[in-house]
N, C-alpha and C positions, 0 to 999 in steps of 0.2 A: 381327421377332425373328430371322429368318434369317438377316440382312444383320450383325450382330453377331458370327456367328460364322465369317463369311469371313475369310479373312487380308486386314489390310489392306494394297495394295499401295501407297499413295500414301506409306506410312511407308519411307524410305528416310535412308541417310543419307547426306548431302550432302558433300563434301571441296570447301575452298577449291582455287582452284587454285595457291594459294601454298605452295612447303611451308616448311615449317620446318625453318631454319640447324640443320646439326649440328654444332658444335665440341668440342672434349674440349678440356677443361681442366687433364687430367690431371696436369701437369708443370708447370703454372703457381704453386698454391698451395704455402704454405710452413706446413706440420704443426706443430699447434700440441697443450699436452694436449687435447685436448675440442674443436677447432676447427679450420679450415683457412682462413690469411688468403690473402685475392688482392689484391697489390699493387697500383699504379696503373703503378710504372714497375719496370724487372727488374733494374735497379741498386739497386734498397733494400735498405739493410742496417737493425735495428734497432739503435736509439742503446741501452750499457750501461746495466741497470738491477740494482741491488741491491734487492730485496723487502724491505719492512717485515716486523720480527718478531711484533710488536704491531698490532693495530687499537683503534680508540677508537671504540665503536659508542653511538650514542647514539637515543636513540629520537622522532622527531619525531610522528609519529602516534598520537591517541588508538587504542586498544585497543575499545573501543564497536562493535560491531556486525562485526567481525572472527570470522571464523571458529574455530570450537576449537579445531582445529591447528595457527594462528596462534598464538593464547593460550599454547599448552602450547611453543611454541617459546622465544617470547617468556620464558615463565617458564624455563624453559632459561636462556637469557640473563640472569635475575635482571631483567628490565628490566620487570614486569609489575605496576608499582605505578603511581600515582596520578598521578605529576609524569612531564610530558614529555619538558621536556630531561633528563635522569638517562641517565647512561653507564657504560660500563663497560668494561674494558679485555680483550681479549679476544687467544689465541696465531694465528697466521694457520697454523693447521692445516689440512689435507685436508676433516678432519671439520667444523672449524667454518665452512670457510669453504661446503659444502655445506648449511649452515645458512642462515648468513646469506643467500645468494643466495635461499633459499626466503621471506626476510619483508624483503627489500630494498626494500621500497616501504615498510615502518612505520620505517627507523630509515639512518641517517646513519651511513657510515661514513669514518673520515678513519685516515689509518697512521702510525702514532707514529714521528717522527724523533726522533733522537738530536745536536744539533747541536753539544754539549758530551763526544760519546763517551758511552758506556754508564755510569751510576754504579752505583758499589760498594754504596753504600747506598744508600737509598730515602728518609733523614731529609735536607731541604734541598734537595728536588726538589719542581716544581711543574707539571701538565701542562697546556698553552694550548690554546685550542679550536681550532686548526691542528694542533694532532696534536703539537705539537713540546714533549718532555719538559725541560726545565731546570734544571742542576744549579746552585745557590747556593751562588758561594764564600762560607766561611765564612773570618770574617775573625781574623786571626794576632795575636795580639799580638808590637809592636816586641820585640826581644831588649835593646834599650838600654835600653826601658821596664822589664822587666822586672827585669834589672839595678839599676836605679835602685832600683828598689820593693825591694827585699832589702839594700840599704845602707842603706837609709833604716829599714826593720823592724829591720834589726840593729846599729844604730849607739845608742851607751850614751849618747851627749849625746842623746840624743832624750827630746823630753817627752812621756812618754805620758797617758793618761787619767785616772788613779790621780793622778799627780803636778800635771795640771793644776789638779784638781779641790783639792788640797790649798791649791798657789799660791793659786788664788782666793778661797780660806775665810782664809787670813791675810791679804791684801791687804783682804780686806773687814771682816774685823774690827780692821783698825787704818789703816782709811779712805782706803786709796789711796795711804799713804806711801811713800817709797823704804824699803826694808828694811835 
């Protein structure tokens, strides 16, 4: 029992005789919001990038066995019903995108281009599941057609319906003769 309450001296600790590189890195990386990237080479520059305004978050994962906080997100997102693929278009805000990052493993996120330019209205657009929104031209009527169509309604030698209808009732009661 006595031998347990000796210090024990065999317990030491041990150092490699290697040490350990010290380098600072300080000056290397390039400040990101939330992050610091270390290039590979010190000539990179980053290629322009215009950020999506829009996301198209769609949800690939059952909801089943998912945590509650998950759940309550998800519902957040409206995306907390039955059908899997079901999406929803969502602003690439501060707030939501601190969302998203939190259930990024339940749902698919892809950034709505605009390849047609922004439309004014929303009737005649159709969104593809690359993200890319497309505006349908609507198509114009000719002006020659139009034209046409208004000499033709407004033109007095024209037979209209009333007068057809009359033609046919005497043609037919006196059997197809010339009149």
């Amino acid at each position: 029992m006595g031998s347990f309450l000796k210090p024990n001296i065999f317990l030491k600790q041990f150092q490699r005789s290697i040490g350990k590189r010290k380098y600072n890195w300080y000056d290397e990386g390039i400040q990101y919001p939330g992050f610091k990237y270390y290039p590979r080479r010190s000539d990179f520059k980053d290629p322009p990038y215009e950020p999506s305004k829009l996301f198209r978050v769609e949800r690939i994962k059952t909801l089943k066995g998912c945590p509650s906080w998950e759940k309550e997100m998800m519902k957040q997102l409206k995306l907390n019903g039955q059908k899997i693929n079901e999406y929803v278009i969502v602003k690439n805000i501060p707030e939501m995108n601190a969302l998203l990052w939190r259930v990024k493993h339940l749902v698919k996120i892809v950034p709505v281009t605009f390849p047609n330019g922004f439309p004014e209205d929303s009737s005649g657009t159709y969104l593809k599941d690359n993200g890319e929104l497309v505006v349908a031209k609507r198509l114009q009527p000719a002006e020659s057609r139009v034209k046409a169509l208004e000499q033709f309604q407004n033109d007095p030698k024209k037979l209209d319906g009333d007068t057809l209808r009359r033609e046919s009732r005497k043609r037919w009661d006196t059997g197809w003769q010339p009149m």
